[in-house]
C-alpha positions in Angstrom: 95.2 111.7 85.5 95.5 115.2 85.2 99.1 116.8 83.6 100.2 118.3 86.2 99.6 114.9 88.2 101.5 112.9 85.1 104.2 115.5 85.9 104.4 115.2 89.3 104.4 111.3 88.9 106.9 111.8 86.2 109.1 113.8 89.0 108.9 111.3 91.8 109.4 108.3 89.4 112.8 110.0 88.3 114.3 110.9 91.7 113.3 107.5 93.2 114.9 105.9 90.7 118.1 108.1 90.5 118.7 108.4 94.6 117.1 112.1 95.0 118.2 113.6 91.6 116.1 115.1 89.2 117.1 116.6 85.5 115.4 119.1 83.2 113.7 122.2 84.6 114.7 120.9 88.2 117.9 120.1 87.1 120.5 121.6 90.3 117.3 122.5 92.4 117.3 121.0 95.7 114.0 118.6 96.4 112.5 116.1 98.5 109.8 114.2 98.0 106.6 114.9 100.8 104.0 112.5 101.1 101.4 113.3 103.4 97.7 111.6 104.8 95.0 113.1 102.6 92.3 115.0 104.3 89.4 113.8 102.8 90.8 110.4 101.6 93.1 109.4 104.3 95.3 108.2 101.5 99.0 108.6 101.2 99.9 111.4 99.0 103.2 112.3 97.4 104.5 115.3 95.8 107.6 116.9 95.1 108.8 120.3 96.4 111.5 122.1 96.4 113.4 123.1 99.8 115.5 124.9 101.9 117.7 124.1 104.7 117.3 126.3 108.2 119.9 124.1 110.9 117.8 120.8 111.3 114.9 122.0 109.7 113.6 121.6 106.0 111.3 124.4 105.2 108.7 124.3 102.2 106.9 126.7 100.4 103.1 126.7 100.0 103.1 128.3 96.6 101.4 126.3 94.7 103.2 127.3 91.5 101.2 130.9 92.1 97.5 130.0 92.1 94.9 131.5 94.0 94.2 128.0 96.1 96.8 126.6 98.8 98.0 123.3 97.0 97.0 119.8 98.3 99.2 119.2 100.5 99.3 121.9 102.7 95.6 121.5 103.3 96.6 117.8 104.1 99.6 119.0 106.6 97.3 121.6 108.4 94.5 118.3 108.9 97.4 115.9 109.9 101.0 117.5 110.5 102.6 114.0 110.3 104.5 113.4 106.7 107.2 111.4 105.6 110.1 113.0 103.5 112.8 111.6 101.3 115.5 113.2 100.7 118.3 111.7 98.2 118.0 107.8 98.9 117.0 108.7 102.8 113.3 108.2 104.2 112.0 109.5 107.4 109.5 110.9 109.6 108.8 114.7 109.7 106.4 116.9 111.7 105.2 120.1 110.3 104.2 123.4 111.6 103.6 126.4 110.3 106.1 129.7 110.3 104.9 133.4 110.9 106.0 136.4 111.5 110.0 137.6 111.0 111.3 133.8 110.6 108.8 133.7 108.1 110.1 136.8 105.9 113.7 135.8 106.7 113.3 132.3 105.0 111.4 133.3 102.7 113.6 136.3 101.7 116.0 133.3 101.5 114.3 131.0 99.3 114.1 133.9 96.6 118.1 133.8 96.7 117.7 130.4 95.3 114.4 130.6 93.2 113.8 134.4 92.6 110.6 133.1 90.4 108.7 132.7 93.6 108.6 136.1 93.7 105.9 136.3 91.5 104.1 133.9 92.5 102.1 135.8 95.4 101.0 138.3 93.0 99.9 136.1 90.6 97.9 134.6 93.7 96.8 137.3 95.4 97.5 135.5 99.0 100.4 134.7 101.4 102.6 132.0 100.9 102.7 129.8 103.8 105.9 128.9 104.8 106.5 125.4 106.9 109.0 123.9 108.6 109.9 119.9 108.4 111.4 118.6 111.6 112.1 114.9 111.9 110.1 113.3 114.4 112.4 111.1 117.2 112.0 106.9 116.7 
């Protein structure tokens, strides 16, 4: 397993076991756990992310910590935009899509409010974060 997988599992073993809250660099930083169908593997696959709230959405960030490649998980969302979410000691059913234009720049002009390092991060990548919206999906 890779160290930024040990991380990640690290991450998610630490908020499930403390109802949603997380110490050390993401001490105070509001996340939720998305686990999405793999692409290629049709395997669940979790990862932690930090989040914003817009109304009754939760909206994500494609950053991928900078790098040149979309992460995972967005690739995962764009083949299947059905995901589960938990948030604190809450599980549920989400349905992505994607945001463009002005919403797009308004949330993510947001988001830097909170986590002004994402500013660097599409420099460093030389691409667009995509921005995405989580809306939870009726029973």
């Amino acid at each position: 397993m890779s160290e930024r997988l040990q991380r990640n599992q690290s991450v998610i073993d630490e908020f499930r076991s403390a109802g949603g809250i997380v110490g050390g660099d993401f001490e105070g930083v509001p996340l939720l756990l998305l686990t999405t169908t793999g692409a290629h593997t049709g395997k669940p696959r979790t990862t932690p992310l930090t989040y914003l709230r817009d109304g009754h959405r939760l909206v994500v960030f494609a950053a991928n910590g900078g790098r040149e490649k979309h992460p995972a998980w967005y690739h995962n969302l764009f083949a299947d935009p059905l995901a589960s979410v938990e948030i604190d000691s809450d599980t549920y059913a989400v349905t992505a899509t994607e945001i463009g234009g002005a919403e797009r720049e308004r949330l993510w002009e947001r988001q830097l409010e909170y986590t002004p390092y994402f500013a660097d991060f599409e420099d460093r990548a030389g691409r667009r974060t995509p921005v995405l919206a989580l809306v939870r999906t009726t029973d």
